[in-house]
C-alpha angles and dihedrals in degrees: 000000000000113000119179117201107198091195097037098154095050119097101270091041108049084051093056090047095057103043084044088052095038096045110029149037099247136131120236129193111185125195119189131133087254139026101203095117094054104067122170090000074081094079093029103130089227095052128086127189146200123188097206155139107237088202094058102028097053093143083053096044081049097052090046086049089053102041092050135070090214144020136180117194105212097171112126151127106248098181128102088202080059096046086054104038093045116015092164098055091051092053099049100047087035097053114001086051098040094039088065090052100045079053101047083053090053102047094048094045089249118163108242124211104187131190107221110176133252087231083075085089087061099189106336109176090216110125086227125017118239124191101222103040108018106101117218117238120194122190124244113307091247089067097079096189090095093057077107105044088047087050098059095036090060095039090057090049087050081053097045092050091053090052079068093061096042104283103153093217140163112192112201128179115206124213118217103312118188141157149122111347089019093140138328099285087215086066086094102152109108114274091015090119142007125287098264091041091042107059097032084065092053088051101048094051086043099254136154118269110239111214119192118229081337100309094258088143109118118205119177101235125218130212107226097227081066093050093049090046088055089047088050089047085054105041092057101041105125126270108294092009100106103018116117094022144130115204137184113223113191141089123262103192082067096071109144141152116249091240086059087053090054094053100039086060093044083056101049092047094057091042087047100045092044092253104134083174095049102098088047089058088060125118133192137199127203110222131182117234092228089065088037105050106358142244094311093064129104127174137229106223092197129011111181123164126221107218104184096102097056088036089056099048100037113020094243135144141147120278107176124082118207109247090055082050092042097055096039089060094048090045091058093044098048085051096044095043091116103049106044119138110268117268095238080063102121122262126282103264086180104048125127117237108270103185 
């Protein structure tokens, strides 16, 4: 098999590039603007690789597209700062990209694995989301922090309506999913990085934790180990077992406010750094999110994932609770400290919503 990764150096991408190259047989072609994630996969003699715009390299998108049996575009912005500051280029990378491909993949008879967003469920009032009965609910259209939510939605109801006329598709929404190589910790500005990595740079330098409106928002946070062991679940089902399907892929058992996140990382740096006092040292703000991300913002108070679907036609859970994920993230961060991509790296434009 012939899977082709467009985001292969983002977070999710670089981490299904190197367990399809570990543990298969597979061939991978990854597109992305930069490789610096990707290390010694570079010169792996299964892995291709195209250091490209797919806005600008469309003949050679479409080539990829031809020549593979499957292909997930991961290519996305994932960041609610981003949503608010610039609507329109979100939209544009989140649905007009992505729309080609979903196309391409139409018209040569290509498989499609798409990551959709947990944000899709807007704020749902469910207790946990499930994809077939939970109703999505987005805020007013001048908020324009659901210009990426709308984007996916719609794009999973384009998908869905090519399945009718023969699309081999799985659509999957990821929750939260985090770990080692997530972003560069020195980007410290707010919004600069997700929520885990975010923090855990402000800690690290000694800086106040910023918590927006109080940080009483609770996300159920994956490990990504979990999420890659759920792609690979759904990349060899056999043939037929995942098409046409929407799937939920968190952990549940990880649900946790934003302000316990924040403590629990406060907790594992001072343990880890051989600072027993560390955690006491810290301090929090309060911030309102009209002074944090502006007037277009609008918040989820709880975003919890139902699993049983997934679990039921693949076999797959979670397996991963979130204070052996947390720590593992902080251990590889506090070892790599010294050799992180530099901040002025572009943006992940495969990254996972965090927040």
């Amino acid at each position: 098999m012939r899977v082709l990764i467009i985001g292969a150096n983002g977070f999710i991408g670089h981490n299904l590039v190197k367990r399809i190259l570990q543990t298969t047989t597979w061939e991978v072609c990854g597109i992305d603007l930069s490789s610096f994630r990707l290390g010694e996969l570079m010169a792996h003699p299964r892995f291709s690789f195209h250091a490209a715009d797919i806005s600008l390299a469309r003949e050679l998108v479409e080539q990829q597209v031809m020549q593979s049996d499957v292909v997930l575009p991961l290519a996305a912005v994932a960041n609610p700062m981003a949503y608010v500051n610039d609507p329109l280029a979100t939209f544009e990378i989140v649905f007009e990209e992505n729309l080609r491909i979903v196309k391409l993949c139409a018209k040569h008879d290509v498989r499609l694995i798409f990551p959709s967003t947990s944000e899709v469920y807007g704020m749902c009032a469910d207790e946990s989301f499930t994809e077939a009965s939970s109703l999505p609910t987005f805020g007013p259209v001048s908020k324009e922090r659901w210009i990426y939510a709308s984007s996916k939605h719609l794009l999973e109801r384009v998908i869905w309506s090519l399945g009718h006329a023969g699309l081999r598709f799985t659509i999957f929404r990821p929750f939260n999913w985090f770990g080692p190589n997530l972003d560069d910790i020195r980007q410290g500005q707010d919004g600069g990085a997700r929520v885990v990595t975010l923090f855990l740079g402000r800690l690290m330098r000694g800086e106040n934790i910023r918590l927006v409106d109080g940080g009483q928002q609770a996300r159920s946070f994956t490990y990504i180990d979990d999420g890659i062991d759920a792609l690979m679940c759904i990349l060899s089902a056999p043939e037929g077992k995942a098409d046409g399907e929407i799937f939920n892929i968190g952990n549940p058992a990880n649900l946790c406010s934003i302000e316990e996140l924040a403590k629990h990382l406060a907790r594992l740096v001072g343990e880890l750094s051989g600072q027993p006092e560390f955690e006491k040292k810290v301090k929090f703000e309060v911030v309102p999110a009209t002074s944090y991300f502006g007037n277009a913002y609008q918040d989820v108070s709880r975003r919890k994932p139902d699993v049983a679907r997934i679990s039921a036609q693949l076999g797959w859970a979670p397996a991963i609770p979130l204070e052996d994920a947390l720590r593992r993230t902080v251990q590889w961060y506090f070892s790599e400290e010294n050799s992180l991509p530099n901040s002025d790296e572009p943006a992940d434009p495969a990254a996972c919503a965090a927040f």
